[in-house]
N, C-alpha and C positions, 0 to 999 in steps of 0.2 A: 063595712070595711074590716078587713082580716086583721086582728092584732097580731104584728113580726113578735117573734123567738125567735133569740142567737145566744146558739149554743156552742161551745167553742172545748173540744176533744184532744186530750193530750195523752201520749203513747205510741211507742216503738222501739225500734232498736231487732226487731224480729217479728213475722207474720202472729207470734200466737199475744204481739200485744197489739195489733193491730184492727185484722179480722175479728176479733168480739166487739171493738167499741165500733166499726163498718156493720155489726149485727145491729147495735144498738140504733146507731143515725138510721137504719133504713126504719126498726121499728117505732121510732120517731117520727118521721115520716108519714108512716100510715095513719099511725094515730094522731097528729098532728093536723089531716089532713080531714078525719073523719070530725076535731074540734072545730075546723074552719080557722085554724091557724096557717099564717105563714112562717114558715123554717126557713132559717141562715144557718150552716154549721160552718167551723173553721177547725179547721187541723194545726195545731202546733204536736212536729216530733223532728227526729236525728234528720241535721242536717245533711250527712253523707247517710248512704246505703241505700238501702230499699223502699224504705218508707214513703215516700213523694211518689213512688212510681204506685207501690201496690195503694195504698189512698184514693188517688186520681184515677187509678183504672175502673177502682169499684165506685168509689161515691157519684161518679159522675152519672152513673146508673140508677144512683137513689132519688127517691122524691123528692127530698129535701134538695136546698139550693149549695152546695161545696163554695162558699163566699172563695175562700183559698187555703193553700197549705203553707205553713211559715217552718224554713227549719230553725233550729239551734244548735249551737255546739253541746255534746255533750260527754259524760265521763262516767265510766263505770263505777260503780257501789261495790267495792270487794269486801270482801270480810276479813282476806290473808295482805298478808304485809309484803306491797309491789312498791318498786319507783314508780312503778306507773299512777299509784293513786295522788303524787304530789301535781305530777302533770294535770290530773283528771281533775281538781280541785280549781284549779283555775278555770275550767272548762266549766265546771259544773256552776261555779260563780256567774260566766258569761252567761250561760244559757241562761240561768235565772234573771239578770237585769233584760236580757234582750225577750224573755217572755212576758216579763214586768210590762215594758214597752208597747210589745203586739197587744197585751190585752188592754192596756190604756186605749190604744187606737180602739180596738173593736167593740171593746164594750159591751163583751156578752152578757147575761142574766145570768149562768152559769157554767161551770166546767166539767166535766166529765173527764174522768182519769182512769185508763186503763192498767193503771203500773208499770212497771218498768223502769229503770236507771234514768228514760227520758223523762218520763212522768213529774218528776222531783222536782224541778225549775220552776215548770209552770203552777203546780198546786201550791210552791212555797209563795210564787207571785202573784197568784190569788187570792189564796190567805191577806196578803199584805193589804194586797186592793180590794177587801173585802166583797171580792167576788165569793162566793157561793160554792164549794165544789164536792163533787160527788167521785168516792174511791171505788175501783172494783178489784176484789182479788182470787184469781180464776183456780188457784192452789189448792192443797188441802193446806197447809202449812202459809201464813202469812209470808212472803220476799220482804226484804229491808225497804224497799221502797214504799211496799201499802205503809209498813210500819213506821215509816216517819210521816207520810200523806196521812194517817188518820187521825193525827191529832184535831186537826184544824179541817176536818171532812163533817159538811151534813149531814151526810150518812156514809158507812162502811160497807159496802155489798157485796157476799161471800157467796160462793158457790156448793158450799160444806155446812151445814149447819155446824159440824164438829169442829169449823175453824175458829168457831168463838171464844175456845177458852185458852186462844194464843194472845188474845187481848188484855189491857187492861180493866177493870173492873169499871171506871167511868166511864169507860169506850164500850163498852158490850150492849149499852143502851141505845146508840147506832147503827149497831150492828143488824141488817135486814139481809136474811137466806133469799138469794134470787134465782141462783143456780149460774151455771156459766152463758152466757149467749152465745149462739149458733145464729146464722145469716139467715132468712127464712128459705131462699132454697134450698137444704138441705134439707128442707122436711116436705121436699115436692119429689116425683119421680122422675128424672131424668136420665133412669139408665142408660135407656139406647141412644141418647144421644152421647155419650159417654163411652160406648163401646164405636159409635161411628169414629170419635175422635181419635180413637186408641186404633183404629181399623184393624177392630177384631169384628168377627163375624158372631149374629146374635144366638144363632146357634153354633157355641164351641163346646166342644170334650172336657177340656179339662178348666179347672174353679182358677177366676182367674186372682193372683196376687200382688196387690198393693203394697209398694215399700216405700215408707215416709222417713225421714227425718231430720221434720221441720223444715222452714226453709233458706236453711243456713245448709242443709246436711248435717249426716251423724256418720264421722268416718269409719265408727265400730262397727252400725249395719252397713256401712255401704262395702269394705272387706270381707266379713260375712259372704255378703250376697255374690260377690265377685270369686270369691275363692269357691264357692260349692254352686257357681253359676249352670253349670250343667244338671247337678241332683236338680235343681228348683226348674229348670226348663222342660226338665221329662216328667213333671207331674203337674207345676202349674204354669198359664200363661202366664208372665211376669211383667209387670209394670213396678217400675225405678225411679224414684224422684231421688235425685243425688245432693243436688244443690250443687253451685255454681261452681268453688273453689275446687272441688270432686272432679268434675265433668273438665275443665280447664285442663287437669291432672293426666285425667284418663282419657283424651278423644279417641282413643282404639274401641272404644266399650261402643258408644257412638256410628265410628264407621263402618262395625263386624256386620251390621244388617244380621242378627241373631235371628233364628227362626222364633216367634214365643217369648221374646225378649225386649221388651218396648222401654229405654231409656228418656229421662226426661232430666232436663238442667234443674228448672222448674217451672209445675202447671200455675197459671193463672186462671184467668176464669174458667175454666173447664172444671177446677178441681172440685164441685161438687157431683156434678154428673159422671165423675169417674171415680168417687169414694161408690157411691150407688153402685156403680157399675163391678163392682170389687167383691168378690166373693168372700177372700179373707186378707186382712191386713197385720202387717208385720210394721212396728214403728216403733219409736221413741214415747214417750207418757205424758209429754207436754199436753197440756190443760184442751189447749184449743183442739189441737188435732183427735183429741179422745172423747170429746164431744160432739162433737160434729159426726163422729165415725158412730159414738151411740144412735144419735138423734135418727141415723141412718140404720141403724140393728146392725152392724158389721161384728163378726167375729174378730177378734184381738188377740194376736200377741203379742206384748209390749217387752220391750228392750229400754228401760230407764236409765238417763245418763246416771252415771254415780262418780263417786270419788271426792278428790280435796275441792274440786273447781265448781262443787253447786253443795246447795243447803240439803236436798234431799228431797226437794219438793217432789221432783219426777218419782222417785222410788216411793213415797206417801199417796202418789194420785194411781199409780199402779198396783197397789196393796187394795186400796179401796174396791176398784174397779175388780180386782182377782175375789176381793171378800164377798162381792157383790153377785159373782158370776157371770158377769159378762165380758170376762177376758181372759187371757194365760199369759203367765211372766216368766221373764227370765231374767235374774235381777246379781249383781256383782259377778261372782265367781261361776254363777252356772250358764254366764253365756260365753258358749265354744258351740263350732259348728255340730257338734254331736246332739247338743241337746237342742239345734235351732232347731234340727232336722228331725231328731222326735216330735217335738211338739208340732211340727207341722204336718209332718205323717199324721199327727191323730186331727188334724184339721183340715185331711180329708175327706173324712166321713161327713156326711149331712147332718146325721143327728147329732154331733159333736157343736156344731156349727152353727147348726139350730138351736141348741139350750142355751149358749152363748149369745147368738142374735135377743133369744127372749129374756135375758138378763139386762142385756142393754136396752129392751123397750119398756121393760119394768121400773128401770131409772129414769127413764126420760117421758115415761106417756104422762098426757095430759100437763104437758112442764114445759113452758114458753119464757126464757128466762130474758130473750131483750123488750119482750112486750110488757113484763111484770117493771124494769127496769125504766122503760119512757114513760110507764104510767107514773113511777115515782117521780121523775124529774118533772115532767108536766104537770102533775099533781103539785106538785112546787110549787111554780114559775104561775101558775094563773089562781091559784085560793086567792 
């Protein structure tokens, strides 16, 4: 008889806290499946947005059983001084009695937390219920949220080795380098099914390019790209992930039927088979998305949000990756469409594009970070 595990995953508020801990459950799964265990997962995250939808579309795909998805109210973690954080306080109180609750019901063995503002509720209502939980933080630079979740964490599990000495000195003893998690199709080839979706033809002229960011959008690159919409169509095929609020905005971008011009609100399942498909990509720095795009050898030029409204995380994971060489930045004051369009002029050439591809495979070869990951929590849950 199969001895059940239920494990019960908390994070969102946005795809890049989502899609790692969906890496994790599937690698879960497998190896769960190779122990001759049965898997239960449960999703607790934000009860409005996105979250419920992207969860259910992927896990339901996973080996493991999606027992269900619980939302919460929840409230942002600022660091600057809003009215909005006395509202979010009570929010954020709810969420926690009301995740307290669900995990009374469910009764997992333990929790897995991806961070995030949602993250917070439930790891504090674990703690409480001396549930068991495991933090991950996809950053080079810790968010406020790991940093209150690792008190009371199993383990700490960073994607940075260099993120350890943001800790404190009795917390570095948790700390285990796993790397970020990537889904595992993203390390299969699905180009051409990728180029089918995009109905570009598998022999084209011109290198086709990928614009991400995230999937909220980033209204910097999306004006960018609209403004010098013409330069970028006479050199490369363009593919647009705008996000939602963008595309609402702008349904003219949409109806123009642009020759070379392929908009999108936002990809779901498709989006691994058309990073593949991607000669080079133009994005934001978040964790998730520049992993994934490694995992894949994709050329990069990253565009890092900056300013009062983030800690600096994206411009620290864009440093790395530039030091690394496996990307190009354009970071505060040098992004103007003068220098987008340099730097992609020079990521025209192949062997620009190739020394870049082989920086991002020197990061990532032989480096499976949700399989490292479910062997720890398995490793756990049955010694």
């Amino acid at each position: 008889m199969c001895k059940k595990i239920k494990i019960a995953f908390a994070g969102g508020g946005s795809g890049g806290h989502i899609y790692p801990g969906i890496a994790v459950a599937d690698a879960l799964a497998s190896l769960a499946a190779e122990k001759n265990l049965e898997l239960e997962i449960d999703w607790i995250g934000n009860e409005s947005g996105i979250d419920r939808e992207i969860v259910e579309k992927n896990l339901t795909s996973c080996g493991g059983s999606l027992n269900g998805f619980f939302g919460i109210p929840c409230g942002k973690l600022r660091r600057y001084f809003s009215l909005e954080n006395l509202r979010d306080l009570f929010r954020i109180a709810s969420g926690y009695f009301k995740s307290k609750k669900i995990l009374k019901n469910l009764k997992p063995d333990c929790l897995f937390s991806k961070g995030g503002f949602v993250s917070v509720p439930p790891c504090r209502a674990a703690k409480s219920l001396r549930i068991p939980y495991y933090t991950h933080e996809c950053d080079f630079t810790p968010g406020l949220a790991t940093r209150l979740n690792s008190g009371g964490a199993k383990n700490i599990l960073l994607s940075y080795d260099e993120t350890r000495k943001f800790f404190k000195e009795q917390q570095k003893d948790k700390c285990l380098v796993t790397g970020n998690p990537v889904r595992p199709v993203f390390y299969e080839d699905h180009s051409s099914a990728g180029l089918d979706f995009l109905g570009i033809p598998k022999e084209h002229e011109k290198p086709v390019l990928l614009i991400l960011g995230g999937s909220l959008g980033a209204l910097q690159i999306n004006t960018l790209v609209v403004e010098n919409l013409d330069w970028l169509c006479e050199r490369f095929i363009v593919v647009h992930q705008t996000g939602k609020r963008f595309a609402e905005e702008n349904p003219g971008l949409f109806a123009e039927k642009r020759k070379d011009y392929h908009p999108y609100e936002f990809i779901y399942a498709e989006m691994p088979s058309v990073v593949q498909a991607a000669d080079v990509v133009l994005s934001r720095a978040g964790a998730n998305s520049l992993w994934e795009c490694a995992v894949c050898r994709k050329p990069m030029l990253l565009v890092p949000l900056c300013g009062s409204g983030t800690r600096g995380d994206q411009v620290d994971n864009a440093k790395f990756f530039q030091e690394k060489g496996a990307a190009m930045t354009l970071i505060g004051d040098e992004v103007n469409a003068e220098n987008m369009r340099k730097n992609l002029e020079e990521l025209l050439n192949p062997e620009k594009r190739k020394g870049l591809s082989d920086g991002c495979g020197k990061l990532c070869a032989s480096f499976f970070p949700a399989k490292q990951i479910a062997e720890i929590i398995l490793d756990g849950l049955v010694k």
